[in-house]
C-alpha positions in Angstrom: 138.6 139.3 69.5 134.9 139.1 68.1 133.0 136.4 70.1 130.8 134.7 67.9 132.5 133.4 64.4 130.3 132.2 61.5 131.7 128.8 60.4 131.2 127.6 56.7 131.3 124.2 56.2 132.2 122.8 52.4 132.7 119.7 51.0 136.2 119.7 49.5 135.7 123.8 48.7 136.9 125.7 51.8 140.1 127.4 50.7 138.5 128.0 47.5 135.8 129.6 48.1 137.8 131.4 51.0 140.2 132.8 48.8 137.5 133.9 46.4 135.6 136.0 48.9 139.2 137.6 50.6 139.7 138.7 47.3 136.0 140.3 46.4 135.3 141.8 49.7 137.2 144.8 51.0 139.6 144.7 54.0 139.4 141.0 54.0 142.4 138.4 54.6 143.0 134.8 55.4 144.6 135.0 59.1 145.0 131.3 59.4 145.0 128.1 57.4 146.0 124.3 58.7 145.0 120.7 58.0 143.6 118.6 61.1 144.5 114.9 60.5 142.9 111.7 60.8 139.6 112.7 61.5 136.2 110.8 60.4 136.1 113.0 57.3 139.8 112.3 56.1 142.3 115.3 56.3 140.1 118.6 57.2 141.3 121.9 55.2 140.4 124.3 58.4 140.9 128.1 57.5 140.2 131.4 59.3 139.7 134.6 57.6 138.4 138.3 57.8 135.8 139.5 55.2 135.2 143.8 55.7 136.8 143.1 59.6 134.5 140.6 60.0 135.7 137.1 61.5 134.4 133.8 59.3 135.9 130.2 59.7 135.4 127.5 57.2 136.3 124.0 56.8 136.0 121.3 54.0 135.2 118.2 56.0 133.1 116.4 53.3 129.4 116.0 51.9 127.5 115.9 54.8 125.9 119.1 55.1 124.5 121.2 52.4 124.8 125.4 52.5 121.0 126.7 52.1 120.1 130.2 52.7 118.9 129.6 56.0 121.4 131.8 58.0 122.7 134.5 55.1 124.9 137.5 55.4 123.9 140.5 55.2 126.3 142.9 53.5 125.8 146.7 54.0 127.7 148.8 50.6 128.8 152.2 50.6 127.0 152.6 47.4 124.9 151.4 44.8 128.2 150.7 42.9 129.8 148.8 45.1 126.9 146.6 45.7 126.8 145.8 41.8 130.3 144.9 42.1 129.9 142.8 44.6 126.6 141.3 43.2 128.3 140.4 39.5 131.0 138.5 41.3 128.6 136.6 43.6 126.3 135.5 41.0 128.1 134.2 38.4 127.2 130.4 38.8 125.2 131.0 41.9 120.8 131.1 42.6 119.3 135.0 42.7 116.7 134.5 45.4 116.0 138.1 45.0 116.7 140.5 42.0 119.2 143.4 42.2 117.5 146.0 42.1 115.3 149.4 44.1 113.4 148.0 47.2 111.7 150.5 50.1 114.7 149.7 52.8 117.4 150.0 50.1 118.2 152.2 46.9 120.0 149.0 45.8 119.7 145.4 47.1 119.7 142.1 46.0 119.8 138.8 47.5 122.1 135.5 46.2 123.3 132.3 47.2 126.8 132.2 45.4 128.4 129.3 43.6 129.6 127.8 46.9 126.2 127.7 48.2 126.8 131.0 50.6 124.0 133.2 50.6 124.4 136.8 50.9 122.0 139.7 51.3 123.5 143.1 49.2 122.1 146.9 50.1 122.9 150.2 50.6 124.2 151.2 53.9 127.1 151.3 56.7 130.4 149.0 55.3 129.3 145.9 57.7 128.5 142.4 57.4 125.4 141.1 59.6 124.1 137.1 59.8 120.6 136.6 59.0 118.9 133.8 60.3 115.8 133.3 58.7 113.2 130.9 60.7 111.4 128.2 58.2 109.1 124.9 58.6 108.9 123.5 61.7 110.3 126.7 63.0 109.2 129.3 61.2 107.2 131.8 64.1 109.7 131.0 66.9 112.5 134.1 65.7 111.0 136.2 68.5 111.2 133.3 71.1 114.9 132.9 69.5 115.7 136.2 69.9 114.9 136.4 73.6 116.7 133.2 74.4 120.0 133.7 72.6 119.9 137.3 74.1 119.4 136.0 78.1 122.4 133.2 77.2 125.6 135.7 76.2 126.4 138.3 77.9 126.7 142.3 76.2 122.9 140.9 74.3 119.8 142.9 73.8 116.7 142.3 72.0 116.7 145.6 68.9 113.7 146.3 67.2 111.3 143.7 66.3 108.9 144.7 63.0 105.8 141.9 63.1 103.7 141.1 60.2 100.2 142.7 59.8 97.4 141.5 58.6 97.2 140.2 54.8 100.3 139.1 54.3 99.8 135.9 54.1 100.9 133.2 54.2 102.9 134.5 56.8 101.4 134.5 60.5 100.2 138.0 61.7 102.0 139.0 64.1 105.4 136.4 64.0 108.6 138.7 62.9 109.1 140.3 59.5 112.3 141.4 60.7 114.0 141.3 63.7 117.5 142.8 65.3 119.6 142.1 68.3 122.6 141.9 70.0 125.1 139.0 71.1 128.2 139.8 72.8 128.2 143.3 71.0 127.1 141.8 67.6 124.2 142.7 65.6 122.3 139.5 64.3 119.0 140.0 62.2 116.3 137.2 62.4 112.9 136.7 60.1 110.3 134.3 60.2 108.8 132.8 56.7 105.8 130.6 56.4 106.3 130.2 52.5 107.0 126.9 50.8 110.7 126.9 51.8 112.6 123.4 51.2 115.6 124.3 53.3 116.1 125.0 57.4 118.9 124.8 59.8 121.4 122.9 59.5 125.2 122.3 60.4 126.5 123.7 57.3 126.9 127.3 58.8 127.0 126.9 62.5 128.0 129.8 65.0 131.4 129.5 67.2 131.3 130.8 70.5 134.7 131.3 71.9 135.5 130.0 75.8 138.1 131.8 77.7 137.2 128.9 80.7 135.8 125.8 81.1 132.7 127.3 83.7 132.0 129.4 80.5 132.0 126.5 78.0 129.6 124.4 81.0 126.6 127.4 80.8 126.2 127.4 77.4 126.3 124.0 76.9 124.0 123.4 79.5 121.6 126.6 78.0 122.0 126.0 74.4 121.9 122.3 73.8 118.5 120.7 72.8 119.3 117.8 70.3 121.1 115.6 72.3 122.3 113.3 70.0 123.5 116.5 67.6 126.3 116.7 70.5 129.9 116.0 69.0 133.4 117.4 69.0 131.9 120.9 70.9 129.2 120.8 68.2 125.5 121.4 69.8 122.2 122.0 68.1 119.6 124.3 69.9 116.0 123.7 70.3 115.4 126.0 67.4 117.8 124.2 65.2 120.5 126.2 65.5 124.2 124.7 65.0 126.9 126.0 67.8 130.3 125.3 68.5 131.2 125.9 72.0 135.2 126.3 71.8 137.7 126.7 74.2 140.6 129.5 72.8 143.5 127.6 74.3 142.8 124.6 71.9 143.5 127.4 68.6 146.5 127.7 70.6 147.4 124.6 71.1 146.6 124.1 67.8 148.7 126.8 66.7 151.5 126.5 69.0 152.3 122.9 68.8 154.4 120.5 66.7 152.4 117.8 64.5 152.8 115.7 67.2 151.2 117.7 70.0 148.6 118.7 67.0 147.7 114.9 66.2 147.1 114.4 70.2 144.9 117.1 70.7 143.0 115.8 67.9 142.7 112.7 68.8 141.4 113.9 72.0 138.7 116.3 70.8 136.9 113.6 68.6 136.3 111.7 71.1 134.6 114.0 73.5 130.7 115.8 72.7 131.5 119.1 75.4 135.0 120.2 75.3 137.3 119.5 78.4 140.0 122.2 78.6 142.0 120.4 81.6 141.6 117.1 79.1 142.7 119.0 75.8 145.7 120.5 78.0 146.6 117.1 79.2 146.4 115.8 75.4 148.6 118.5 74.3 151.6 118.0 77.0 151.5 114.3 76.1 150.0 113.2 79.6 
């Protein structure tokens, strides 16, 4: 089971745009799809799917956050024609931020935030998909510190190779991180600082789901991650970088999963009203105590 899941959060668009990208992307599939009731946000489409093997969750849960291409995905192709496939598809009605075409790191590449708002990084290279987090603003010159802390906070982590901007490349800070790759819990991440005029940053729109097998697991990165205190709802936490989490428990997916409406309604009822999840609290929700 992969660790960390990417979680896309839409307006009214998630099965949509879900069932768009399992059907451009190869070796891709919806695994799961149910409606959580009665929440703040009205009845929550809340769908789980593979894109190239690769676990996403998405929900559509209102207007509230916008997608920006703050965190993108990096999509390696087996060839140039694949990645022209790929990039008709995901253009059509979206933003090019970056123009298909030969670049020094890839024979073909392109970058584009799709009509959903998804951003996604196309190139030449090994069939995988990699999240990008790109560090503006406020934080843009912290990816190194980023990198270091996420990687001391999960477990299987290690800092890659870190390439820093030289001199004259302004207006980016000599010596902050060009581009950056590490390791969480076996996953490769990429990270980037950019001083340019950006008008987006992090937000909760794409935030990154860390599955729990205890509750002593949920407590440490809770208790390592969390910076914005008042960012803390429904296992939702915002780190000091501005970084959305979810710290999840798996036994509420299968309680989730497993239960009748009823048992369902109660666990939801139960997780709304907490900021870190309580497993022994979601249990007792579940079995109606």
């Amino acid at each position: 089971m992969q660790k960390i899941v990417p979680h896309l959060w839409f307006n009214t668009q998630a099965k949509e745009a879900t069932t768009f990208y399992t059907s451009l992307f190869p070796n891709s599939r919806i695994t799961a799809a149910k409606v959580i009731k009665d929440t703040p946000s009205g009845d929550c489409d809340i769908l789980s799917f593979e894109l190239m093997g690769y676990e996403f969750m998405s929900i559509s849960a209102g207007p509230y956050f916008t997608l920006n291409p703050s965190i993108s995905f990096m999509v390696g192709c087996e060839g140039a024609d694949e990645v022209s496939r790929l990039w008709s598809a995901l253009a059509e009605g979206g933003k090019v931020l970056m123009e298909l075409g030969a670049y020094p790191w890839s024979e073909q590449y392109g970058w584009v935030q799709d009509r959903f708002g998804v951003s996604w990084q196309l190139a030449v290279g090994k069939p995988s998909i990699v999240p990008s987090l790109m560090f503006t603003g406020d934080a843009a010159g912290k990816a190194e510190d980023a990198i270091r802390h996420y990687t001391s906070v999960l477990p299987d982590s290690k800092v890659g190779d870190i390439m820093p901007y030289g001199a004259g490349e302004e207006p980016s800070v000599e010596g902050t991180v060009k581009y950056g790759t590490f390791t969480l819990a076996g996953q490769e991440f990429v990270a980037m600082d950019s001083a340019g005029p950006h008008d987006f940053g992090f937000n909760e729109a794409v935030s990154l789901v860390v599955r729990c097998e205890t509750q002593e697991e949920i407590d440490q990165y809770w208790e390592k991650l969390s910076a914005v205190p008042e960012s803390e709802q429904c296992g939702w936490l915002k780190d000091q970088f501005g970084v959305s989490w979810q710290i999840i428990p798996t036994a509420m997916d299968r309680m989730m999963r497993e239960g009748d409406a009823e048992a369902a309604g109660r666990v939801t009822q139960a997780f709304l009203g907490m900021k870190k999840f309580d497993i022994a609290a979601l249990e007792a929700a579940y079995q109606g105590k």
